[in-house]
C-alpha positions as CSV (number, residue, x, y, z in Angstrom):
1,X,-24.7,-10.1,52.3
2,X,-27.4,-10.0,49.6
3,X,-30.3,-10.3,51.5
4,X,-32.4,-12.1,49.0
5,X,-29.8,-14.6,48.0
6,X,-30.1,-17.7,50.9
7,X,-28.0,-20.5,49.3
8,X,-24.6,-20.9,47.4
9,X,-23.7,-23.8,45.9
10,X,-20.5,-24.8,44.4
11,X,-18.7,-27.0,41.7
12,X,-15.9,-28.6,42.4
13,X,-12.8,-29.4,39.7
14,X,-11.8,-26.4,39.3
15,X,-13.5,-24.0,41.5
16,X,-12.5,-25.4,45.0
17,X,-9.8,-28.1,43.5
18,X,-6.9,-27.0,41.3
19,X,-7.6,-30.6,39.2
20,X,-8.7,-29.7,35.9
21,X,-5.2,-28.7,35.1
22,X,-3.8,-31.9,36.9
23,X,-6.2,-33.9,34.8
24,X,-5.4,-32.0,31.7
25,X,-1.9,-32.8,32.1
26,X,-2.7,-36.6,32.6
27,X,-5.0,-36.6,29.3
28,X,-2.2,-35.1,27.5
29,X,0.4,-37.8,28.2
30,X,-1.8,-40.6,27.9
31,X,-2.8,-39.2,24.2
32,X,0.5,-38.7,23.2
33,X,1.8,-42.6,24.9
34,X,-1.0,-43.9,22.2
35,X,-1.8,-41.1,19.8
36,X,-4.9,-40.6,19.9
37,X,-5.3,-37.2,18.5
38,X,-6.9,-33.8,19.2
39,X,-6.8,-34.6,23.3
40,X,-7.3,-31.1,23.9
41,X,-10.3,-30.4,21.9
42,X,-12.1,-33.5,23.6
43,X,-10.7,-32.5,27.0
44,X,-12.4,-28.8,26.6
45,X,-15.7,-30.9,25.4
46,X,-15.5,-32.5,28.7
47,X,-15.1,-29.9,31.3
48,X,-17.9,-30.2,34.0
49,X,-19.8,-33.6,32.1
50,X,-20.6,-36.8,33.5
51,X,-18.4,-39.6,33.5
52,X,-20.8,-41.3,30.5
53,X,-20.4,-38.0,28.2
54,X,-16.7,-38.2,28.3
55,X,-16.1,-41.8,27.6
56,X,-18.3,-41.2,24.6
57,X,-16.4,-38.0,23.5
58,X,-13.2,-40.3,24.7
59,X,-14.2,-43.1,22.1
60,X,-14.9,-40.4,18.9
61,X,-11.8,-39.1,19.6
62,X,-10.0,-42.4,19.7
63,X,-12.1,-43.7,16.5
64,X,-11.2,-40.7,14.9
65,X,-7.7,-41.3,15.8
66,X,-7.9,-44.9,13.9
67,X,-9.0,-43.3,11.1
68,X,-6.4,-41.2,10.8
69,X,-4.0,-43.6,11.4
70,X,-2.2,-41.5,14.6
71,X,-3.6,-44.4,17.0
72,X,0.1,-46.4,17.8
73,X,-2.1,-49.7,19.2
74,X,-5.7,-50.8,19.6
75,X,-4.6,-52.3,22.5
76,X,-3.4,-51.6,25.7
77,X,-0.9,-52.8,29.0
78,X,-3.1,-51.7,32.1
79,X,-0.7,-49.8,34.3
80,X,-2.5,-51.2,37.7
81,X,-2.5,-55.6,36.5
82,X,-0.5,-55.1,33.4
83,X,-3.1,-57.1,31.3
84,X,-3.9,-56.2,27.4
85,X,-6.8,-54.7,26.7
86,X,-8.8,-52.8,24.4
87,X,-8.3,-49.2,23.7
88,X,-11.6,-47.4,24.7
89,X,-13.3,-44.4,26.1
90,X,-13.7,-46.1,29.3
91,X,-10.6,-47.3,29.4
92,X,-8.6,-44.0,28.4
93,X,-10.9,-42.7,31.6
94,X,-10.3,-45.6,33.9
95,X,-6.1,-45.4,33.5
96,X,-5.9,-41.2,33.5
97,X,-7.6,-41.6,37.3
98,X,-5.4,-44.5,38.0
99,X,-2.5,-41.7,37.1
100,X,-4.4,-38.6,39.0
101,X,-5.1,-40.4,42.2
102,X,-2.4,-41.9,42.3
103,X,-0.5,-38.2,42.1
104,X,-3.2,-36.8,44.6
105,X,-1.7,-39.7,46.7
106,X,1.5,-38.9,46.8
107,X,1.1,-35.0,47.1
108,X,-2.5,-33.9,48.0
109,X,-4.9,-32.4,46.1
110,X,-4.3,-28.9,44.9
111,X,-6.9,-26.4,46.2
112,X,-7.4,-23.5,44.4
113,X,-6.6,-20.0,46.0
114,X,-8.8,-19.1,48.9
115,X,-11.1,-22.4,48.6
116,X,-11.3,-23.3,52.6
117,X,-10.7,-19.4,53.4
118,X,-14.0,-18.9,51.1
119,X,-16.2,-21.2,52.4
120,X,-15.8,-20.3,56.3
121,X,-16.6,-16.9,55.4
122,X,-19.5,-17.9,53.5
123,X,-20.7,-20.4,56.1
124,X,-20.0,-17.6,58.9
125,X,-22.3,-15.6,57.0
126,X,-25.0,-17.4,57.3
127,X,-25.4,-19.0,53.4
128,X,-26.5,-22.6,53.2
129,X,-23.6,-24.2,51.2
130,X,-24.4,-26.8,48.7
131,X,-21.5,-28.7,46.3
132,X,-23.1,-29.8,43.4
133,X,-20.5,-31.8,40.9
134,X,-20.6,-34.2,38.1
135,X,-18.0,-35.7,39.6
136,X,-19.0,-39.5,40.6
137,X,-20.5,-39.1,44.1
138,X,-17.7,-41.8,45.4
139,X,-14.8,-40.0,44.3
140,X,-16.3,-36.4,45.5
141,X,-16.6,-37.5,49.4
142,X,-13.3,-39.2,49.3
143,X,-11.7,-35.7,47.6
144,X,-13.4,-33.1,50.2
145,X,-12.9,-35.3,53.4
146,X,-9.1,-35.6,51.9
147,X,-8.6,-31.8,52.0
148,X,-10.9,-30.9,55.0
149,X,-13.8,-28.9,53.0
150,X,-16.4,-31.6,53.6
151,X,-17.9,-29.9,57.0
152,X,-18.3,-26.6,55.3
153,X,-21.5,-28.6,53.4
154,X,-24.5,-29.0,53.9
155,X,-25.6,-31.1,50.8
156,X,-23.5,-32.6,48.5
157,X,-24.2,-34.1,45.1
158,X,-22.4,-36.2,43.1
159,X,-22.4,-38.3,39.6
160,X,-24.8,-40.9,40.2
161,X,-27.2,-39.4,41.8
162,X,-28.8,-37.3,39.2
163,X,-30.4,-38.3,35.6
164,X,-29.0,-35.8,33.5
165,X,-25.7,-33.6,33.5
166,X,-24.9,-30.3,33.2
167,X,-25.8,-28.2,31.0
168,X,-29.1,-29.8,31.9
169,X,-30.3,-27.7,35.0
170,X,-31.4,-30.9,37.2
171,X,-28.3,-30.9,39.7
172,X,-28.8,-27.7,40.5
173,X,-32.3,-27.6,41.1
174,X,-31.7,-31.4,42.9
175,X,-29.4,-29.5,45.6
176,X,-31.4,-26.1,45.6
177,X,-34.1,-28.7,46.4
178,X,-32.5,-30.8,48.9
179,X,-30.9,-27.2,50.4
180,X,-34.2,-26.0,51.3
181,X,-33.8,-23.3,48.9
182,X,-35.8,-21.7,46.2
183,X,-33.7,-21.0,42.8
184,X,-34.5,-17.4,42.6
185,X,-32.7,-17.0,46.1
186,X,-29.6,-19.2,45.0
187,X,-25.8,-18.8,43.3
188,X,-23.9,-21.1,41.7
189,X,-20.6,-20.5,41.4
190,X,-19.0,-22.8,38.5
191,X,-15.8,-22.3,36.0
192,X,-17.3,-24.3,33.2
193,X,-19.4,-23.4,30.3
194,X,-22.0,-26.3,31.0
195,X,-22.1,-25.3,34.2
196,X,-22.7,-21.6,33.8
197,X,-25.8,-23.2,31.3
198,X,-26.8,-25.3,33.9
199,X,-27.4,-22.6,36.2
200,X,-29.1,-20.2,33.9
201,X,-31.6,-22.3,32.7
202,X,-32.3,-23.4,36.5
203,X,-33.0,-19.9,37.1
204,X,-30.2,-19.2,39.8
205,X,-27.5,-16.7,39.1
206,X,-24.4,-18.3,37.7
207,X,-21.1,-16.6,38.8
208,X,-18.5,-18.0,36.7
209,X,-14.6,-18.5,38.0
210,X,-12.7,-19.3,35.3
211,X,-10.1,-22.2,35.4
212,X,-9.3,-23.5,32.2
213,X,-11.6,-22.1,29.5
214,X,-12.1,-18.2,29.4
215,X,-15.6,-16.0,29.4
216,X,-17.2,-16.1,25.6
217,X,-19.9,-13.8,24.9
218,X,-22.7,-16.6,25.9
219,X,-20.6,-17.0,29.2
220,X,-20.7,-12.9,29.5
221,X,-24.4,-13.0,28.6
222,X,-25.6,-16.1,30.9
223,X,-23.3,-15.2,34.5
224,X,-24.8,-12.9,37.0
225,X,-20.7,-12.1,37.5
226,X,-17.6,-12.9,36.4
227,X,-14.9,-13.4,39.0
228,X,-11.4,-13.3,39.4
229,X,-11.0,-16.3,42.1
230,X,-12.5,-17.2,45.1
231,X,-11.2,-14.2,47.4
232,X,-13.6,-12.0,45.0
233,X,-16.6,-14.4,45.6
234,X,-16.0,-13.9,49.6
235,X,-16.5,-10.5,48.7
236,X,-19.2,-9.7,47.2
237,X,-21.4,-11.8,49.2
């Protein structure tokens, strides 16, 4: 255990949840059901935002997909009331959860390796645990008490309940806050690029886990470490 480092505090899709790749999938067969093009591109813009950054990446993408004439309606069947309705950002958003819970419904959400073996170590330790996500705050509570990490936490934030998302530092320094902590003495461990920026510039030391999206030289320049998977985490602190 470092002895100058007091708190850890975590991300969530894709760190202690195996969703970013669930939702990925989701994104991809929506775009393709109404062709909207470049999904991937805006879905690696959106990794560890804010709901309100990725409808408005959601609705370029779409636009953009008008203009090129991929887009196969401007409107469309909601899969939960079956009504018409516009073709959006919000909307794209609002129908890939309907698709992702109900899949998390039916089979439980996928943790990622080691994610409950990682936090009891870390908790036995003695590190105040924090889960910091830009996630809406109603869907993170509903996820962790789901899969049994919730009681590993001692402060959890959510979308909602901050002004500005990552890679603006203020969730961090909100939990570090709200932890008890001081920034200096804190980790954040985070697979995302805005979250690894977030970090930095809230003058913790970003480990990054990779998910989805690979170290770039920034990422190699800005993380204190750069991990394998959770098992690795357990072990160095």
């Amino acid at each position: 255990m470092y002895d100058n480092i007091k708190t850890v505090i975590f991300d969530m899709d894709g760190v202690l949840f195996d969703s970013e790749s669930l939702d990925k999938k989701v994104w991809i067969d929506l775009a393709e059901q109404y062709g909207v093009t470049d999904i991937l591109e805006a879905f690696a813009e959106c990794i560890g935002t804010p709901d309100s950054n990725i409808i408005s990446v959601l609705d370029r993408y779409i636009e953009l997909s008008k203009e090129q004439g991929t887009l196969k309606e401007t409107h469309v069947t909601d899969i939960v009331t079956g009504e018409r309705l516009l073709l959006n950002g919000a909307e794209f958003r609002r129908q890939s959860l309907v698709v992702f819970d109900k899949f998390v419904e039916e089979q439980g959400m996928p943790l990622k390796y080691y994610a409950s073996e990682c936090l009891a170590d870390l908790k036995n330790k003695g590190y105040k645990l924090g889960l910091a996500s830009s996630t809406p705050i109603d869907r993170v509570r509903p996820q962790l008490t789901g899969t049994g990490l919730i009681g590993y936490f001692d402060d959890i934030i959510g979308g909602g309940m901050f002004k500005k998302g990552k890679p603006d530092p203020e969730i961090f320094l909100m939990s570090c806050e709200r932890l008890g902590g001081k920034p200096q003495e804190s980790i954040v461990i985070e697979d995302s690029y805005n979250g690894i920026r977030a970090a930095y510039s809230a003058g913790m030391r970003p480990v990054m886990v990779p998910d989805i999206i690979m170290p770039d030289d920034e990422m190699r320049a800005k993380a204190w470490k750069i991990l394998h998977d959770l098992k690795q985490v357990s072990e160095l602190l």
